[in-house]
KOLZAFI-646413 format. One record per residue (C-alpha): y, z, x. Coordinates in pm, whole numbers. Layout:
% residues N
(r (Y Z X)) ...
END
This chain:
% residues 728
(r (0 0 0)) (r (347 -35 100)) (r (527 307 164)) (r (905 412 194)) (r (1140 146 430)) (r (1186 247 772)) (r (1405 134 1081)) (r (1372 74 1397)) (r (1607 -3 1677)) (r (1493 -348 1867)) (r (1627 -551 2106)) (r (1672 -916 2067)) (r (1580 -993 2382)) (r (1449 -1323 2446)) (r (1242 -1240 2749)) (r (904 -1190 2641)) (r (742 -872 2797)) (r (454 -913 3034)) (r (152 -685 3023)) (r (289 -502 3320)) (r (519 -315 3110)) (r (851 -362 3045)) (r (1199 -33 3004)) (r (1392 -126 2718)) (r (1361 -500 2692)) (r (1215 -527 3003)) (r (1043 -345 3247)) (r (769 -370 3542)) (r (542 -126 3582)) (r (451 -149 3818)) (r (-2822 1073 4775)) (r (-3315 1363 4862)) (r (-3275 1188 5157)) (r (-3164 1292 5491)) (r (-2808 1086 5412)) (r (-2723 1340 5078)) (r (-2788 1685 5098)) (r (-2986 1849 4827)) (r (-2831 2073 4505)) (r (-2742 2468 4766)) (r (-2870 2732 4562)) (r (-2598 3012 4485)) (r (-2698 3384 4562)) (r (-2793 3533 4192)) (r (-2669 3874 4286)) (r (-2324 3982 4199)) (r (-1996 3899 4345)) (r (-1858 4145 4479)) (r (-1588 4292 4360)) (r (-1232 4300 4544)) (r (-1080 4603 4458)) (r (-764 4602 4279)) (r (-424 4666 4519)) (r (-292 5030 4483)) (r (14 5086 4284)) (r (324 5042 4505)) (r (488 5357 4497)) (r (277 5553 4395)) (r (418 5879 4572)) (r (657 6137 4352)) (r (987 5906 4321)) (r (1282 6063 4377)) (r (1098 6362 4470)) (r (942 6174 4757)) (r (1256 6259 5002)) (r (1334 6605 5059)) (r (1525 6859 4856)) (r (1914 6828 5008)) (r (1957 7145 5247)) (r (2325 7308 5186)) (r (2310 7397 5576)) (r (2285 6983 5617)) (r (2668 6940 5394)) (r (2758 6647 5687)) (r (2446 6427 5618)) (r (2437 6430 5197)) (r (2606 6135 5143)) (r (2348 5948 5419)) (r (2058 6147 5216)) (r (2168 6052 4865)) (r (2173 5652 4995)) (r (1842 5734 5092)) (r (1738 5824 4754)) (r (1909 5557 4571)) (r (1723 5312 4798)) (r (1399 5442 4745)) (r (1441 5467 4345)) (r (1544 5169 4360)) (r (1242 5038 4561)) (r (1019 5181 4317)) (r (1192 5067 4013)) (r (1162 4729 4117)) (r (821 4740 4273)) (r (707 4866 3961)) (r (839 4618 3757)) (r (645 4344 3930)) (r (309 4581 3988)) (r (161 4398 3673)) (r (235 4033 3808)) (r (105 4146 4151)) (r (-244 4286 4005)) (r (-256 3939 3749)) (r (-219 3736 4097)) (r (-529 3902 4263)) (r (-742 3897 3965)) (r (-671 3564 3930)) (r (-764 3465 4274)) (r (-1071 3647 4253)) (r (-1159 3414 3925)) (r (-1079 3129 4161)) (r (-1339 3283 4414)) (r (-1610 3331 4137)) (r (-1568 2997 3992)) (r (-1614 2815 4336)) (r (-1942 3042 4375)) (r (-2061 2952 4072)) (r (-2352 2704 4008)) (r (-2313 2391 3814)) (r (-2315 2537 3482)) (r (-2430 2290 3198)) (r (-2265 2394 2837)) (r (-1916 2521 3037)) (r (-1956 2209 3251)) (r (-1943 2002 2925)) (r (-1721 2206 2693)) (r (-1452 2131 2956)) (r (-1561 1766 3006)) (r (-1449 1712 2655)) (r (-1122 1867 2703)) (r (-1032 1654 2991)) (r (-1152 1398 2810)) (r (-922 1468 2511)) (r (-676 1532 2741)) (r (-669 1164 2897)) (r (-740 997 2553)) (r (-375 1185 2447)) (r (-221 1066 2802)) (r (-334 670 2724)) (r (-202 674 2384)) (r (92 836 2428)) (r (158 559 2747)) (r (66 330 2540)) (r (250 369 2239)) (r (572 458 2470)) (r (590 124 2633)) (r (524 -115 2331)) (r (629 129 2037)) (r (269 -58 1936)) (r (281 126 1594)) (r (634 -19 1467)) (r (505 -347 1534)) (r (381 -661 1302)) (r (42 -775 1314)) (r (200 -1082 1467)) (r (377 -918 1738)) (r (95 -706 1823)) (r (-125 -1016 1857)) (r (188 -1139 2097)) (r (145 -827 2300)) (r (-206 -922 2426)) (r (-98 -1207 2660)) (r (-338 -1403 2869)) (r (-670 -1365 2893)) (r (-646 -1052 2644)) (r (-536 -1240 2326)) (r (-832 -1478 2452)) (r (-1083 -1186 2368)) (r (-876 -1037 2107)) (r (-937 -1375 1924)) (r (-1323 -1411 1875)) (r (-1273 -978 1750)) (r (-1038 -1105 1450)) (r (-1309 -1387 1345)) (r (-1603 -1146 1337)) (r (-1397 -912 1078)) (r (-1203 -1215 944)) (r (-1531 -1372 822)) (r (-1708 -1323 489)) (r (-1948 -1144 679)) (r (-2077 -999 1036)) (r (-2351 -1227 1067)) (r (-2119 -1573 997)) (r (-1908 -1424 1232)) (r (-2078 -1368 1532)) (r (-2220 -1718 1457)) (r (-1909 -1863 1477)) (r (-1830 -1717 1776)) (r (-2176 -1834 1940)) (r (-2062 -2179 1779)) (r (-1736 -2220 1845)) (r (-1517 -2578 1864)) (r (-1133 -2396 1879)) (r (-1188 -2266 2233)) (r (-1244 -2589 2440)) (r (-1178 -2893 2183)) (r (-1384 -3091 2126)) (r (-1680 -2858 2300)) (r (-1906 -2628 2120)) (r (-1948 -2352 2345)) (r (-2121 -1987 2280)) (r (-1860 -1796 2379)) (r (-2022 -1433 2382)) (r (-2248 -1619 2706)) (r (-1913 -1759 2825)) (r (-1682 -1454 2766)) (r (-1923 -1197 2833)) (r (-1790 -1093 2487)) (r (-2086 -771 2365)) (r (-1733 -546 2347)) (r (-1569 -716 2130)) (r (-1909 -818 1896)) (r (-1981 -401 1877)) (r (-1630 -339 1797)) (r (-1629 -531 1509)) (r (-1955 -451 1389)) (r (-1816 -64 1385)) (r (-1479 -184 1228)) (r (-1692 -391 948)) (r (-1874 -74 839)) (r (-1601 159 878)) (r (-1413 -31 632)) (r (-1719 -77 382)) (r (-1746 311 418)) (r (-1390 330 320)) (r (-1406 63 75)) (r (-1685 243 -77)) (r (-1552 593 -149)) (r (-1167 427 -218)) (r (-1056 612 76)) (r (-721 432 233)) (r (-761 371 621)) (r (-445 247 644)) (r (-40 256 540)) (r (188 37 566)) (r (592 22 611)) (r (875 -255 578)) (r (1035 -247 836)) (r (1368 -369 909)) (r (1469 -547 1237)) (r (1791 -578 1396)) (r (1929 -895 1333)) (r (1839 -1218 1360)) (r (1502 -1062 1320)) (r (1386 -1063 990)) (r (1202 -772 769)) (r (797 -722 871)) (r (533 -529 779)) (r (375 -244 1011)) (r (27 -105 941)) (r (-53 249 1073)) (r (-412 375 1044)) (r (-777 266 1197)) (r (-769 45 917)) (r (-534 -198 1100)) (r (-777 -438 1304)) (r (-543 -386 1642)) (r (-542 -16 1600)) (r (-909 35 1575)) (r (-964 -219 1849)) (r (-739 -54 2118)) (r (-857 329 1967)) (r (-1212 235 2078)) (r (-1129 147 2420)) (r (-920 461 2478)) (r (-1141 654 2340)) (r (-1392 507 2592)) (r (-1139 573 2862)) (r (-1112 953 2804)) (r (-1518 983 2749)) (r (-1466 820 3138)) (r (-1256 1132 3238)) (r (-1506 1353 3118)) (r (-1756 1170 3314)) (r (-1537 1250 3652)) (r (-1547 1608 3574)) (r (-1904 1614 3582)) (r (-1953 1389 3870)) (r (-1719 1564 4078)) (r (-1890 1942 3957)) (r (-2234 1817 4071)) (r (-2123 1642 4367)) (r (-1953 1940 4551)) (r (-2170 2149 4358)) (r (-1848 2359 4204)) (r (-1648 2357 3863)) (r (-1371 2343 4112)) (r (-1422 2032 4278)) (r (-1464 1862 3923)) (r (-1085 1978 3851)) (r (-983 1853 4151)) (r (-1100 1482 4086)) (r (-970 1505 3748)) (r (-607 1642 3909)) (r (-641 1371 4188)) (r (-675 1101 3901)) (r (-417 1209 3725)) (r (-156 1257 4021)) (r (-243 860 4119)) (r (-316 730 3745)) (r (-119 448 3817)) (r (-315 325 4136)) (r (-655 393 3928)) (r (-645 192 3626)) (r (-400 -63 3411)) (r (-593 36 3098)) (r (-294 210 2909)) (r (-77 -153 2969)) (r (-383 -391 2936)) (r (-661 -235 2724)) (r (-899 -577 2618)) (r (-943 -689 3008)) (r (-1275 -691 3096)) (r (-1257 -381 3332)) (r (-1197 -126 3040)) (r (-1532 -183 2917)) (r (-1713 -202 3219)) (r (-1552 62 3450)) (r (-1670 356 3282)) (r (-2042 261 3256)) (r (-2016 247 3657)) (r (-1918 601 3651)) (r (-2225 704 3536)) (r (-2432 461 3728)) (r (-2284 595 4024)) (r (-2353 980 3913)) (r (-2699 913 3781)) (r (-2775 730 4143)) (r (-2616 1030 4314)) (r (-2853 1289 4134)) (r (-3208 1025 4210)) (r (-3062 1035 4569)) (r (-2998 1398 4578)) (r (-3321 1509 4400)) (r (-3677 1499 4584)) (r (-3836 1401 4275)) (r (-3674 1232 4016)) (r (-3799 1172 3682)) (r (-3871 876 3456)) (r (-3547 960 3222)) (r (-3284 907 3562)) (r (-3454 581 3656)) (r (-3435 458 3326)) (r (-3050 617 3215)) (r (-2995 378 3581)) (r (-3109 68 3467)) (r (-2898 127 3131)) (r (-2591 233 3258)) (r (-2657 -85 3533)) (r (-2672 -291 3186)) (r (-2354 -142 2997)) (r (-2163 -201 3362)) (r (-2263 -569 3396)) (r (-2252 -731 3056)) (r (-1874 -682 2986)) (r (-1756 -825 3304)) (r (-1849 -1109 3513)) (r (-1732 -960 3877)) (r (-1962 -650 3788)) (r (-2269 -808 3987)) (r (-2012 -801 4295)) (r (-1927 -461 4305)) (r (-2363 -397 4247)) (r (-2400 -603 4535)) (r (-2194 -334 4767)) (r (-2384 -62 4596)) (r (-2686 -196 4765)) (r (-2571 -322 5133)) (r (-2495 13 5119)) (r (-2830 194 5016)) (r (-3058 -101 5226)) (r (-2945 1 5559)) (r (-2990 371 5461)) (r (-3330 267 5402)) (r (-3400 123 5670)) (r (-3272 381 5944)) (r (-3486 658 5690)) (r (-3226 809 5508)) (r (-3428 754 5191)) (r (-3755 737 5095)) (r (-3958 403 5083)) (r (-4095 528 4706)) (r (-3769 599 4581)) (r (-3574 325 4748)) (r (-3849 100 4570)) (r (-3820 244 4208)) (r (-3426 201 4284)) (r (-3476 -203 4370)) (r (-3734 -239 4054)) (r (-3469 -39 3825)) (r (-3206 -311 3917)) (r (-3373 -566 3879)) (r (-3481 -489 3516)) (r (-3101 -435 3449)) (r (-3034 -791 3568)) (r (-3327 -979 3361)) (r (-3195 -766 3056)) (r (-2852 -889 3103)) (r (-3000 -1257 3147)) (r (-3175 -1245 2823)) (r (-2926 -1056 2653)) (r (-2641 -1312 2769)) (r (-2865 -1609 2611)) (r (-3006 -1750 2999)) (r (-2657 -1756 3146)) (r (-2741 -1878 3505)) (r (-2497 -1617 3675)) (r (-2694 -1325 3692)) (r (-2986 -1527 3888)) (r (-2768 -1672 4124)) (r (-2541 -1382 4251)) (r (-2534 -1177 4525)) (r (-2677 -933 4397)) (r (-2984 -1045 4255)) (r (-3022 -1226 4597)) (r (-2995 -918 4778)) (r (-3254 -766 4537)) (r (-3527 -1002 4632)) (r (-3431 -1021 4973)) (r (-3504 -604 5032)) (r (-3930 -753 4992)) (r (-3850 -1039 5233)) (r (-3659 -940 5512)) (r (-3591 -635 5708)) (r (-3309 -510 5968)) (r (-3012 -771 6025)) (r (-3135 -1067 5863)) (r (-3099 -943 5525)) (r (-2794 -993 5501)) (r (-2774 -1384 5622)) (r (-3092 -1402 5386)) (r (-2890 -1268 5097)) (r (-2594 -1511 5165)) (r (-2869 -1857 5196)) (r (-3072 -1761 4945)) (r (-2752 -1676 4684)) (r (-2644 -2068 4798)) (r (-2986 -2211 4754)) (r (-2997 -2011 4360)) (r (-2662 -2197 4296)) (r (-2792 -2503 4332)) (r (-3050 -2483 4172)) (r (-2936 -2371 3882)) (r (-2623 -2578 3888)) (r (-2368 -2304 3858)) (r (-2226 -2324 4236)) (r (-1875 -2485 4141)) (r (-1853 -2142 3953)) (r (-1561 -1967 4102)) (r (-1639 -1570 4169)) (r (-1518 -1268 4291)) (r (-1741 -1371 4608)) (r (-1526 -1698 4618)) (r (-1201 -1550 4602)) (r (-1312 -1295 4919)) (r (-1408 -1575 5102)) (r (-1073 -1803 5077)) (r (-861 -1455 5134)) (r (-1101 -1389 5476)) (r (-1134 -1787 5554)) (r (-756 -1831 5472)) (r (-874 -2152 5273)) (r (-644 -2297 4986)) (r (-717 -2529 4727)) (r (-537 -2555 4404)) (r (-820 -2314 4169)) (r (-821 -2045 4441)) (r (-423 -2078 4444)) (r (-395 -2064 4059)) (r (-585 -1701 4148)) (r (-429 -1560 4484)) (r (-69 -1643 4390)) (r (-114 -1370 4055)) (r (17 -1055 4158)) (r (-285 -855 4092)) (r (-535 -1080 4335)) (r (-283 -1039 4590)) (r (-341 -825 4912)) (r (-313 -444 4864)) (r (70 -346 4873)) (r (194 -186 5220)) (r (340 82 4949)) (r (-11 129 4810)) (r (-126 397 5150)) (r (179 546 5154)) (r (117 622 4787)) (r (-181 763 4845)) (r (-86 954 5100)) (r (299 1155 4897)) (r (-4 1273 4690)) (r (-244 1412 4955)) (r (-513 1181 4828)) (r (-559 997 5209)) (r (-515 1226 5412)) (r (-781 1456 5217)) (r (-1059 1182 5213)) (r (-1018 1136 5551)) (r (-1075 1454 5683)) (r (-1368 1454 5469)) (r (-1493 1119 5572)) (r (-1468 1242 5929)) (r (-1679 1561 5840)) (r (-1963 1440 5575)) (r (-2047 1084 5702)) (r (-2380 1192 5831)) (r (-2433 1412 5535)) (r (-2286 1165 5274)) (r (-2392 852 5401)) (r (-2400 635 5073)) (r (-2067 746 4936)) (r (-1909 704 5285)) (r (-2018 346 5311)) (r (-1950 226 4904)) (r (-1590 423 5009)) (r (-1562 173 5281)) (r (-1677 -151 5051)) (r (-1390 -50 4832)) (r (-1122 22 5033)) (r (-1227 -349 5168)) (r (-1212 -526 4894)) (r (-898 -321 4728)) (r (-734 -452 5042)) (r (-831 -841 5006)) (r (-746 -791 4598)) (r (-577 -557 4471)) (r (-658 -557 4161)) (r (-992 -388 4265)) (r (-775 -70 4359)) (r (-951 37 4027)) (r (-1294 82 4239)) (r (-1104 219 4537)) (r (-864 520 4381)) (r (-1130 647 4202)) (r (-1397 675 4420)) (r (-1147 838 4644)) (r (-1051 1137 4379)) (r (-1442 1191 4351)) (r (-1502 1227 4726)) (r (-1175 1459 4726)) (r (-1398 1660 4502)) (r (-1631 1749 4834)) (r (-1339 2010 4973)) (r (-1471 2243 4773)) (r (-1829 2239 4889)) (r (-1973 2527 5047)) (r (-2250 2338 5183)) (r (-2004 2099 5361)) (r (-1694 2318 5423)) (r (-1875 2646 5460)) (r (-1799 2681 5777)) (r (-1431 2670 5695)) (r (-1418 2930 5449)) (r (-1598 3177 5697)) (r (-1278 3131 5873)) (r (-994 3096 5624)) (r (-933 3239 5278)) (r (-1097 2955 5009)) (r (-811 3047 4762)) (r (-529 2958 4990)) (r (-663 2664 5104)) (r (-726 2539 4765)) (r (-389 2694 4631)) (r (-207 2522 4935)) (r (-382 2189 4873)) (r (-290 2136 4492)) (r (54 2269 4567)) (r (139 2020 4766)) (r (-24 1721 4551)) (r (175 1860 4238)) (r (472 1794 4419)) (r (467 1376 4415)) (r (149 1368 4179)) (r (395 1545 3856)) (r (647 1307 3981)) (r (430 999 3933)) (r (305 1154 3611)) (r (678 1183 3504)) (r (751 840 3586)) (r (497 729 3387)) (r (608 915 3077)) (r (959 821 3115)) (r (818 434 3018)) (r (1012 373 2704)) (r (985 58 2567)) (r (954 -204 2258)) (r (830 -522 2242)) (r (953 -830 2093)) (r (973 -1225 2196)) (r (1136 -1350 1969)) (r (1081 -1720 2149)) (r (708 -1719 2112)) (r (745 -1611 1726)) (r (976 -1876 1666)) (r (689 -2099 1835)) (r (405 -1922 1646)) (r (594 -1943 1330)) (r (681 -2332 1358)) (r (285 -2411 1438)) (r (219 -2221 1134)) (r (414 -2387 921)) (r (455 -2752 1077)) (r (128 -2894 1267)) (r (-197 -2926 1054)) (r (-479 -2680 1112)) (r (-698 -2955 1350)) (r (-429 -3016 1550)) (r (-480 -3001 1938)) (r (-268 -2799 2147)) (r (-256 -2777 2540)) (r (-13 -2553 2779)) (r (-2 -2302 3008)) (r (-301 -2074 3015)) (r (-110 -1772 2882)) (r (77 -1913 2548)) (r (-288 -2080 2452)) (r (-437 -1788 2410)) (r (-190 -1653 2188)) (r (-158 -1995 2020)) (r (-547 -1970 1945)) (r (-539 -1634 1833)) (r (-249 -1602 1593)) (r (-284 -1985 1512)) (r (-650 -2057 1507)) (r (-554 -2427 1608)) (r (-777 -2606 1836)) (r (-710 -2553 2238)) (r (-839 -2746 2502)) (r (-797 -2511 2744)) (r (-731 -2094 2822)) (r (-720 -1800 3071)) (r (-1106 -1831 3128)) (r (-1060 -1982 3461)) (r (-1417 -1923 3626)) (r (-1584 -2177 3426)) (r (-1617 -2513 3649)) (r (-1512 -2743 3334)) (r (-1257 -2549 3233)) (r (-1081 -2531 3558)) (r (-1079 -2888 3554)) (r (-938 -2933 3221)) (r (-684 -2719 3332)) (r (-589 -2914 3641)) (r (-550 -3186 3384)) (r (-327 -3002 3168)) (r (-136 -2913 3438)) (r (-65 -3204 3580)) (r (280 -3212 3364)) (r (363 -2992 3639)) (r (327 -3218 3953)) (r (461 -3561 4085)) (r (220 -3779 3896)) (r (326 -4029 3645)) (r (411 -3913 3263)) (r (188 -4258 3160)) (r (-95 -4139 3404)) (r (-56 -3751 3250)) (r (-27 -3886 2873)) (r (-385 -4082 2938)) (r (-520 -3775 3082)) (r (-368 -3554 2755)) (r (-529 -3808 2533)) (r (-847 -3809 2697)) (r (-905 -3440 2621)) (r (-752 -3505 2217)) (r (-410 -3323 2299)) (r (-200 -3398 2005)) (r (74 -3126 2133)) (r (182 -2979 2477)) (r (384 -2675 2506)) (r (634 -2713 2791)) (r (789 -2374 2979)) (r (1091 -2503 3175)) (r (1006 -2180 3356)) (r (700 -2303 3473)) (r (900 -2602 3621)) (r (1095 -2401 3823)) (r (932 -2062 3876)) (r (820 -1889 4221)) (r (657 -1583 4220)) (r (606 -1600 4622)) (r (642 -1908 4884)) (r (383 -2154 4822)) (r (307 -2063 4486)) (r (549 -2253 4269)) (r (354 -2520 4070)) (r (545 -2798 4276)) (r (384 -2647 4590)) (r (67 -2594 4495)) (r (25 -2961 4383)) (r (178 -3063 4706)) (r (-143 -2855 4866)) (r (-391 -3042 4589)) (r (-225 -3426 4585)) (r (-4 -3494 4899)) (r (-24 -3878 4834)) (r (241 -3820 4568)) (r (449 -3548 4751)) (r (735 -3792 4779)) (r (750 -3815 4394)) (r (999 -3673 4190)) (r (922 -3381 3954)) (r (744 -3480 3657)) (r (868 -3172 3471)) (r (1204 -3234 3507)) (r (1232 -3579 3429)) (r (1042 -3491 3103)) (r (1307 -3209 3042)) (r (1606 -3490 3074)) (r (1402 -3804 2858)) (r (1073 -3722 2771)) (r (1037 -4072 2624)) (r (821 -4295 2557)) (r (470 -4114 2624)) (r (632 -3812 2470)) (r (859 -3672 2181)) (r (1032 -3348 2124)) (r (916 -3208 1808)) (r (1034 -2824 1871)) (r (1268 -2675 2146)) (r (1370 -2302 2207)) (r (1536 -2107 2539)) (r (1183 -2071 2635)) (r (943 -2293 2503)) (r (977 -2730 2433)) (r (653 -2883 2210)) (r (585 -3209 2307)) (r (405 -3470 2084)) (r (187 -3694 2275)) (r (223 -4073 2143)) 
END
């Protein structure tokens, strides 16, 4: 129903606002085995008790100095300073007595709760706080930077740009359909996504999230539909001008609120999941609260969730949490049961169906565990059950992504069969042939990876697909700011010191450490891996078995108390930063554009552009694109290139063939794009220049289409941002 009017304050800005973030209008936003020592068992006898400090002053005040003597007349007013400064001593001592005794009990607690063992029900009881407690922090972020829950249901389809809106899309025709199964088998048929292709887009997308999500959305509404319980409300409400008057939905019942709930929720389960790994790892409530802190001080180096919340990573991520901390406990315990094996192969699974560069990151997991095997650090039985556990996961994921060729021709499944084949250093060259000879066989080697992009970054090779990746921000190298950052909150410096202690002891999390901090430093988006990792091995200051040695020494408590002390200092900072993000979105360009397509093209018409405005024209559209932010696929990036040739030297007659080749009936054109350079030797010019340098001498074909786009082309709509071009 449609409550009670409401305003809210916009700006008109035509900017649109990138995922990043935007202030105001705009804004950037920037294992037993000899390698992991087994579970120390905690004495079971009593702590002892410190005993409590003595009252200060505890002596008869003012009677504590002597009785004046009248044979002593010279001295009295010396005596009676005396007395006022020890009343006054006392008075003020006393006052404080309470706060003094508080202190010492409560470093005592501190003392107990270090000693204590890893205590299930508390363990999990606080797990769900933190959880809570992060699920509240990603909202609140979230609805702070977009003011998500004033928007439209058009402008919060705008606000998933890119690849996002791409996956956002194939959500809205699940629940859009007349039911769940016609849904999901028009996404596994679908002719929108690559006109005139019919692709299956949940093997192509790796789209399971999205397919669940729906399903629960689908029977959460019949469950509301059946008891004629309201899931949602709605508002008018009124925009600045020239804006004109929308509707705003508030409740799970709105399709974009569920869909982004669900992944937060997932998100905050994930913090809960650091707790515990972080508790058994140093074996200590304590060093569970200090990951948690340590993720919280450097939340923006450890996730883009709260900004970006369909990528691909805010499924996955939190299924390798508990990969990693059900691998830690089959490393750390001499005989591990059926149930951790097979809670490993799922939570392998969960990791690797929502995201394609997944197998990568499983590929590190084992370089790091084979050579651990090798020198002895684990046992040939359970290494074994390990190798057989993954490669289950992988033959699931190949069945349950309908025989999509990837998982058999990876890395990692390469490096699975190679652990029977080959032992010491040639495992690793065997790993690398046999991946190639997979490829080829099953025709998936123009496939661009994760692997790929690595290899141009170490190589220093350029083309233009492995441009169109390095030259976005986020698969850039690692920041220079990005150490220092970790090191204003303590976060470095701490994981160091440990590294340099434990690397014997913790051999496996000391080498996956080092296969992140590699790869965060080739791509930074994979900082997610990296940051982390790092708050869980911060974790290990607290552990007796490790650090014992320490504590013999110096006083636990202050070491502890001095350590988060000084983290609070920048890690509050950062978390104030991040709070201060007030925003609200609107582009009103790309509404203007949505609008017109709505209203002025027929349904089957074809539209082509820059990878970021088709998946928003798909999604809020449902016209036909012929191509989209998906830019692994080998046919796809080539249909791109095509596309994109309106942004190099070639001909407009050679470019309109092309465009008519694929069935383009409309191109959006972004002057921007003609123009734009987000670092030397990305602009589009340049990048062709790399790809064609027989027409380098040409002029721009973007510009001459922006001064007479005639006769291969005709204006049909025209904004500050965006130009639609027919193609004749």
């Amino acid at each position: 129903m449609v409550g009670p009017t409401r305003s809210k304050l916009k700006e008109a800005a035509s900017q649109p606002l990138h995922s990043s973030g935007s202030v105001q209008c705009r804004r950037r936003r920037r294992i037993t085995g000899a390698g992991e020592p087994e579970t120390e068992e905690e004495p079971h006898g009593e702590v002892e008790k410190s005993e409590l400090p003595l009252p200060v002053g505890r002596r008869n005040l003012p009677g504590g100095a002597r009785p004046c003597s009248p044979r002593r007349t010279r001295n009295l007013n010396a005596q009676k300073c005396m007395q006022i400064d020890v009343v006054t001593k006392a008075l003020f001592l006393r006052r404080f007595q309470f706060l003094s005794c508080y202190l010492e009990q409560l470093l005592n607690k501190l003392h107990v709760l270090r000693r204590r063992q890893f205590s299930g029900r508390a363990t999990i009881c606080i797990a769900a706080f933190l959880g809570l407690l992060h699920w509240i922090h990603l909202v609140t972020l979230f609805e702070n930077d977009r003011h998500f829950s004033h928007l439209s249901s058009l402008e919060r389809e705008m606000t998933f740009r890119t690849e996002m809106g791409l996956y956002y899309s194939y959500f809205k025709t699940i629940i859009e359909a007349p039911s769940f199964l016609e849904g999901l088998w028009m996404i596994m048929n679908d002719r929108l996504t690559e006109y005139p292709l019919v692709i299956n887009t949940v093997k192509r997308f790796h789209l399971y999230p999205e397919v669940i999500i729906a399903f629960w959305y689908r029977t959460f509404m019949g469950i509301m539909n059946l008891f004629g319980i309201e899931a949602k409300t709605c508002w008018n409400v009124t925009r600045v001008e020239p804006l004109n008057e929308v509707q705003s939905c508030e409740g799970l019942g709105d399709p974009a609120c569920f869909y982004v709930g669900v992944i937060f929720i997932l998100n905050g389960i994930m913090m809960g999941l650091f707790f515990v790994y972080g508790s058994y790892l140093s074996g200590t409530q304590l060093g569970g609260l200090i990951t948690v802190l340590c993720y919280f001080f450097n939340h923006g180096e450890a996730t883009r969730v709260m900004w970006t919340p369909p990528l691909r990573e805010s499924f996955s991520y939190p299924f390798l949490v508990l990969q990693m901390f059900v691998l830690t406990m089959i490393l750390r315990t001499s005989n591990s049961s059926r149930k951790h094996f097979a809670a490993l192969c799922l939570s392998n699974v969960a990791f690797m169906l929502p995201w394609q560069f997944a197998q990568f990151i499983l590929f590190t997991q084992i370089a790091a565990l084979f050579p651990m095997y090798v020198v002895g650090y684990i046992e040939p039985n359970k290494f074994r059950k390990i190798i057989y556990m993954n490669m289950i996961s992988v033959l699931l994921c190949f069945v349950l992504m309908f025989g999509n060729p990837m998982y058999l021709s990876s890395y990692y499944s390469s490096s699975l069969l190679m652990t029977w084949l080959i032992q010491g250093c040639g495992w690793f060259c065997g790993t690398i042939i046999l991946k190639f000879l997979t490829s080829k066989l099953l025709g998936v080697s123009d496939h661009i990876r994760l692997s790929d992009l690595i290899a141009a970054r170490i190589l220093r090779f350029t083309d233009f697909d492995t441009l169109i990746y390095t030259c976005a921000p986020e698969f850039d190298f690692m920041e220079n700011a990005t150490p220092l950052r970790y090191t204003k909150t303590l976060l470095l410096p701490v994981v160091m010191v440990i590294t340099y202690f434990i690397f014997k002891k913790l051999v496996f999390h000391t080498l996956q450490l080092g296969a992140f901090a590699a790869l965060a430093i080739l791509i930074m988006r994979l900082k997610l891996f990296l940051t982390p990792h790092m708050c869980v091995m911060a974790s290990l200051i607290c552990s007796r078995r490790l650090f014992g040695w320490l504590f013999c020494r110096v006083r636990f408590e202050n070491v502890i108390f001095s350590l988060l002390t000084v983290m609070s200092l920048q890690g509050c900072a950062n978390l104030h930063n991040q709070w201060s993000i007030i925003g609200e979105f609107n582009n009103l360009p790309q509404e203007e554009l949505i609008q017109w397509i709505q209203y002025n093209t027929r349904p089957d018409a074809v539209f082509a552009g820059a990878m970021p405005i088709m998946a928003s024209v798909k999604l809020s559209t449902l016209h036909p694109i012929v191509n989209h932010p998906h830019y692994e696929d080998a046919d796809l990036r080539a249909r791109t290139k095509t596309v994109y040739s309106v942004y190099s030297r070639k001909s407009a007659k050679e470019v309109r063939d092309k465009l008519l080749e694929l069935h383009v009936n409309y191109y959006i054109l972004e002057e921007a794009w003609c123009v734009v350079r987000t670092k030397p030797g990305c602009s589009m010019l340049e990048i062709w220049d790399v790809e064609d340098p027989s027409n380098a001498a040409n002029p721009p074909l973007c510009s001459m289409l922006l001064k007479n786009e005639r006769p291969y082309f005709s204006t049909v709509f025209q904004n500050s941002v965006y130009r639609v071009l027919k193609v004749n």
